[in-house]
C-alpha positions, 0 to 999 in steps of 0.5 A: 500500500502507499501510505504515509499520505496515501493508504489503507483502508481499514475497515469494520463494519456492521452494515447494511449488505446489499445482496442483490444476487442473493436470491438467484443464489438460492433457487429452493425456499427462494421466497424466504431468502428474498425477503431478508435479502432486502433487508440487506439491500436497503442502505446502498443499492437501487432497484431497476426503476429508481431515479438513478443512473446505475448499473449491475454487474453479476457474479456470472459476468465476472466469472468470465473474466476473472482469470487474476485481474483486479476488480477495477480492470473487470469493470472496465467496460461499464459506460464511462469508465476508464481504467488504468494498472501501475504494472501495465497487466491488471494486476497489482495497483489498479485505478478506475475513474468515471465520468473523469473523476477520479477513485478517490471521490468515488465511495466504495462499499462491501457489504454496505461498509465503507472501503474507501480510505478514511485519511487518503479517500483512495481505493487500493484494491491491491490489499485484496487479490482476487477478490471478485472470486468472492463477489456476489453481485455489485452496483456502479451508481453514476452520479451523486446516486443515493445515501451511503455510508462513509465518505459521499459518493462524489461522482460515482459509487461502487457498491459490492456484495461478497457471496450469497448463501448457498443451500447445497455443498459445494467446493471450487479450483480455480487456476489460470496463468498467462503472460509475465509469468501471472498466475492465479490459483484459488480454492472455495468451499461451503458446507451448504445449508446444514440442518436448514439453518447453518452454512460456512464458507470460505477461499483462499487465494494466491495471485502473482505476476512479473508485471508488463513494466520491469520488476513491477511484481505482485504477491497477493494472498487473500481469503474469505471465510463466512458463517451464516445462521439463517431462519424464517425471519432472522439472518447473521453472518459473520464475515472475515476477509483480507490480504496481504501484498507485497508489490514492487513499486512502479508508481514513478512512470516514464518522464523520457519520452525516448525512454517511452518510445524505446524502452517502454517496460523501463522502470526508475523504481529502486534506480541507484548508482552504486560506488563504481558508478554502475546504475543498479537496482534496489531488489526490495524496492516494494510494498508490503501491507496486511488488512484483515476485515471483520464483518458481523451483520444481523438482519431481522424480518418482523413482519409483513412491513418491518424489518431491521438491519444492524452492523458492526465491524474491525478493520486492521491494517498494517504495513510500510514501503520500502525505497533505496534512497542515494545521498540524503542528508543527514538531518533528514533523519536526525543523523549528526555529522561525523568525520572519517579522515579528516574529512566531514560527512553529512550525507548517506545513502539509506533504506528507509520504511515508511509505515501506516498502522490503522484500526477502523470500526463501524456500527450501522444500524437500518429500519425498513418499512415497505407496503404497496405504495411505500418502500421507506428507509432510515438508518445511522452510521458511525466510524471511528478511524486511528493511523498512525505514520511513522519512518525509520531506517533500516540501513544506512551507509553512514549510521552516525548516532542513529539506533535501530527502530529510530523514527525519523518521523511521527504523525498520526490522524483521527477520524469520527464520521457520524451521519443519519439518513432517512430515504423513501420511494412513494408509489402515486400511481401505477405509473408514477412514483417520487423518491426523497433522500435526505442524509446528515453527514457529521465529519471531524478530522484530526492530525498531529505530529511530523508528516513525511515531508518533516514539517509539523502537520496539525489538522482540527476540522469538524464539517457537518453536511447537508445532502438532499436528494429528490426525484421521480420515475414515470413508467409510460408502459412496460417498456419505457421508463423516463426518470431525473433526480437532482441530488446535492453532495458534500466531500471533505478533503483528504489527508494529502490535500492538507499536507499539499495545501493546508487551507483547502476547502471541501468540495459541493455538487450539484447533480442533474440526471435525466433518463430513458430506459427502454427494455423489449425482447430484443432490445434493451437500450439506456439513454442518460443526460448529466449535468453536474454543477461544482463549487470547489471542487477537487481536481487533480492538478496532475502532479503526484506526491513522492510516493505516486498518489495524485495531488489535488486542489479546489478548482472554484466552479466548475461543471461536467455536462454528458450524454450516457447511452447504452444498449443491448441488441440481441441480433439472433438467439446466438449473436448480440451487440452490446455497445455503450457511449459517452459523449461530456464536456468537463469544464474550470470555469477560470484557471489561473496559473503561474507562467514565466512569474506572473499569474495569468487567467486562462479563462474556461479550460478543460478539467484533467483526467476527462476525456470528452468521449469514451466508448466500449462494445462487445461482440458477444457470439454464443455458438452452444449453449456452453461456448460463448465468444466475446470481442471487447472493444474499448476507445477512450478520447484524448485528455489533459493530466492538468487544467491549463490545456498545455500540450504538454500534459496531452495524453492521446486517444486511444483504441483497444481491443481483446479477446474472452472465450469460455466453454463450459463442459457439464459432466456426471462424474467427480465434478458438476461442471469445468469452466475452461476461460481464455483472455487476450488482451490488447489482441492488436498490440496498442502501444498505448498510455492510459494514465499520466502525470503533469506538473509545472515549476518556475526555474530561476536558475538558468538565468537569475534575472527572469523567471521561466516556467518549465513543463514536464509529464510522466507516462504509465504505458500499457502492456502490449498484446497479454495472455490468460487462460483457466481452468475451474473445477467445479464439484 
């Protein structure tokens, strides 16, 4: 993980699970099942007719492509998402923006539990390998969508369901391997429902990978083990999940461009000159992080109209990056000068580690009421977040007065987020039907010690936020749906936004969403029109901090205006297209930078990271019933990594496609099915970038007697044409 600035998410949590596959998952006593699902539901999820752009994702869709890659790499064809891998494969640090906004205002929750990191706002899914192997069902809310728990959805949510019950027994081998030397390898189990009322289950995984870029490598490690006591009115789960990674650093990118056009896999990670003046690299240049979830969720039906959720759960995390680092000063690290013959030294090369400890908890609690014309929610949330952060060497050239397990800094952050919601959908009419949100939202942030950057870091800020969300749906007949919604959202900023600018402001927006859903037998088609409105909010300049995370600032006003359309065509019982469009226009209503010493206005410029056109489509050709072949196309539009449309942070179009076979062979004998799975990414060989970085500085170096601002960019390249194959047994 990277921390310091930069991680974890820790997270415990009782909350409201949102198990919308639940159902399909248990096919026997199915009504029973279904019912305290939607106890679970409630907190997070829509259903198909509410007023929010979203989109689901199945546990079957994901099979398909799980052969080892991240979840963010698997949701890479969903409408206007773009992804990106530090490593180039998909494997390791993985990113995922939508509608041009980045991870960390998108929420993420598992089981209703916030994952998002409570100090960085950051996603980092690399703490849980393959953890689609133990995803049930999740939901893409694009937009404002409805109330949620921790941070608030500011451009997106991700809301992930783990495993549903099963009432049979049943166990699973999974095993893939493809190119750069990835592998995957994962054995799932459950007992099935034992005398009708208890199950356990469980994973382990291992996932390693050499990476696309040079010693970009992954260990990944995870499991998942769930217990569930279930009867007719009364559900709990006792869930526990987590991971332990150890990646090699790639977060440097590439700042040569002949570097780029030659030698593209270079990586500047662990990069020194020893003392023949021979360029070596640091073999332990990684990232080594442990999380450990712990969920309890207790789900309870009253009657026919009420019911209840209640959740708690622990996060641990803990673990630290590694970095050679070649003439430091000494009072860096509090080192005294020494003399060695004479002469005086003070400077040394170091490894240093700089670490993150945290503990997250969480209590949730939900009321549901539902009768024919009202489905009606309320709920509270409170988390508690401590991390502390730390450095210490553990070698150097020169150790001067240092002792081992010195920190050469100290920092720590508290977090306590409290917030009420209270959300109905009311059934006018056959046709029509209103929705209200409202959600109080209570935030203190607290900091003390020596950041990283060893300066004194204090930070005391108490915010309270106000989110009101409104909308409606009218249902003209069975086939067409027409919905909008407005909601208003409030986000913090996070640790690194302090440490980058300590009067930064939070940000507020303003969501407008107007849809057309049209569903028949042969078509399914989505159109969605957005207009999101902000004040202050917090763009990516486009630079990153040393250890690679995004650095941010408020941007005044600003607004995003786009067009969503989606569809699926079923050309024949065997053949189907299933295209996806974004067409926005994302806009700083003024810039204002440094150029050459004096600040100048630019006026209306494009906001970084947002292409103004993505597209995605897959050929789905299904032969037999168990064989089905699927080209994945994806085309993502030029954009700018910063906001003053300089050519120089320009990261260019791009069009890739791949490859996804399976065949499915159901047999009598040992096992129930072998699911054979292929993936070709990049089938045409794309030397494309994905990802960037951009920043500026004044140098009045050159010539001390006029200021001139210099411009420079950094490129993380993509892999080429890739490979993956697997196997699942199935018994």
């Amino acid at each position: 993980m990277k921390f310091t600035v930069k991680k974890t998410t820790l997270f415990l949590a009782f909350a409201a699970l949102s198990l919308n596959g639940f159902a399909q998952e248990i096919k026997q006593d199915s009504t029973k099942f279904e019912t305290l699902d939607e106890v679970l539901i409630k907190s997070v999820r829509v259903d198909a007719n509410s007023p929010i752009t979203h989109s689901n994702v199945s546990k079957e869709e994901l099979e398909k492509r799980n052969l080892g890659q991240d979840i963010p790499i698997l949701l890479n064809y969903l409408p206007s998402v773009v992804t990106t891998s530090d490593a180039g494969a998909g494997v390791g640090y993985t990113g995922i923006r939508v509608r041009g906004i980045s991870a960390q205002s998108t929420n993420i929750t598992i089981n209703g539990i916030p994952y998002n990191d409570s100090e960085s706002l950051g996603t980092f899914w690399v703490n849980l390998g393959d953890f689609s192997s133990s995803v049930e069902s999740l939901q893409l809310q694009r937009g404002v969508g409805t109330s949620t728990n921790g941070s608030g959805a500011f451009g997106a949510s991700i809301n992930v369901l783990t495993d549903a019950v099963t009432k049979d027994a049943s166990g699973e081998i999974s095993n893939s391997f493809g190119s750069y030397n990835t592998r995957k390898h994962t054995v799932k189990y459950s007992t099935g429902l034992l005398n009708n009322h208890f199950e356990i289950s469980g994973r382990l995984s291992q996932i390693n990978s050499d990476g696309y870029i040079d010693r970009a490598t992954s260990d990944l490690k995870s499991y998942f083990l769930q217990g569930v006591y279930v009867d007719d009115n009364t559900q709990i789960k006792a869930v526990t999940f987590g991971g332990h990674e150890v990646t090699y650093q790639a977060w440097n990118g590439l700042e040569d461009l002949d570097i780029l056009e030659n030698d593209r896999t270079f990586n500047t990670s662990g990069q020194y000159t020893d003392a023949n003046g021979n360029d070596r690299f640091y073999d332990n240049e990684v990232d080594n992080y442990k999380q450990d979830h712990y969920q309890l969720h207790w789900s309870e039906k009253i009657n026919n109209n009420w019911s209840t959720n209640l959740g708690l759960n622990y996060t641990k995390g803990s673990g630290y990056f590694e970095q050679y680092k070649e003439g430091e000063d000494f009072s860096t690290y509090g080192f005294d000068e020494i003399s060695i013959g004479g002469e005086t030294i003070d400077e040394t090369d170091v490894i240093r580690r700089r670490w993150l400890d945290n503990d997250f908890y969480v209590f949730n609690a939900n009321v549901n009421y539902r009768d024919k014309a009202l489905n009606l929610s309320t709920g509270l949330f409170y988390s508690s977040y401590h991390g502390d952060h730390f450095g210490e060497v553990i070698w150097s050239q020169y150790a001067s007065n240092s002792e081992i397990r010195d920190h050469y800094y100290d920092s720590d952050g508290d977090k306590y987020d409290f917030s009420v919601f209270a959300k109905a959908t009311y059934q006018l009419n056959s046709k029509l039907s209103l929705f209200g949100d409202l959600q109080y939202r209570s935030v203190n942030y607290d900091t003390s010690g020596i950041s990283s950057d060893l300066v004194v870091f204090e930070v005391d800020k108490t915010y309270g936020f106000f989110n009101p969300k409104a909308g409606l749906s009218y249902n003209l007949n069975d086939k067409n749906n027409f919905y909008f919604s407005y909601a208003r959202a409030n986000r913090e900023a996070s640790r690194s936004d302090f440490e980058s600018n300590p009067d930064i402001k939070p940000e507020q927006l303003n969501d407008f969403e107007l849809g057309w859903r049209y569903k028949s037998e042969n078509l399914i088609f989505n159109a969605n029109t957005y207009y999101m409105l902000y004040n202050e909010q917090l763009v990516l300049t486009g630079a990153i901090d040393d250890v690679g995370s995004p650095i941010r600032n408020n941007s005044g006003n600003s607004s995003r205006l786009g067009l969503e359309l989606e569809a699926v065509v079923k050309i024949s019982d065997k053949f189907s297209v299933q295209p996806n469009l974004t067409f926005s226009s994302n806009k700083n209503d003024e810039t204002i930078v440094s150029r050459n010493g004096e600040l100048v206005s630019l006026g209306k410029t494009n906001i970084s990271f947002s292409p103004e056109v993505i597209a995605s489509n897959a050929f789905v050709f299904q032969p037999l019933n168990n064989l089905q072949l699927s080209l994945l196309s994806k085309y993502v539009g030029e954009q700018f990594m910063g906001n003053s449309d300089s050519d120089a942070s320009k990261l260019e179009s791009y069009f890739v496609n791949d490859f996804n076979v399976t065949y499915e062979i159901k047999t009598n004998k040992i096992f129930k099915s072998i699911l054979l799975s292929g993936l070709v990414n990049n089938i045409f060989g794309e030397e494309y970038v994905s990802n960037g970085y951009y920043y500026t500085y004044d140098d009045t170096w050159s010539d001390p007697t006029a200021t001139k601002t210099i411009e420079g960019a950094g490129f993380y390249p993509q892999a080429t044409t890739n490979f993956l194959v697997g196997a699942t047994l199935k018994f």
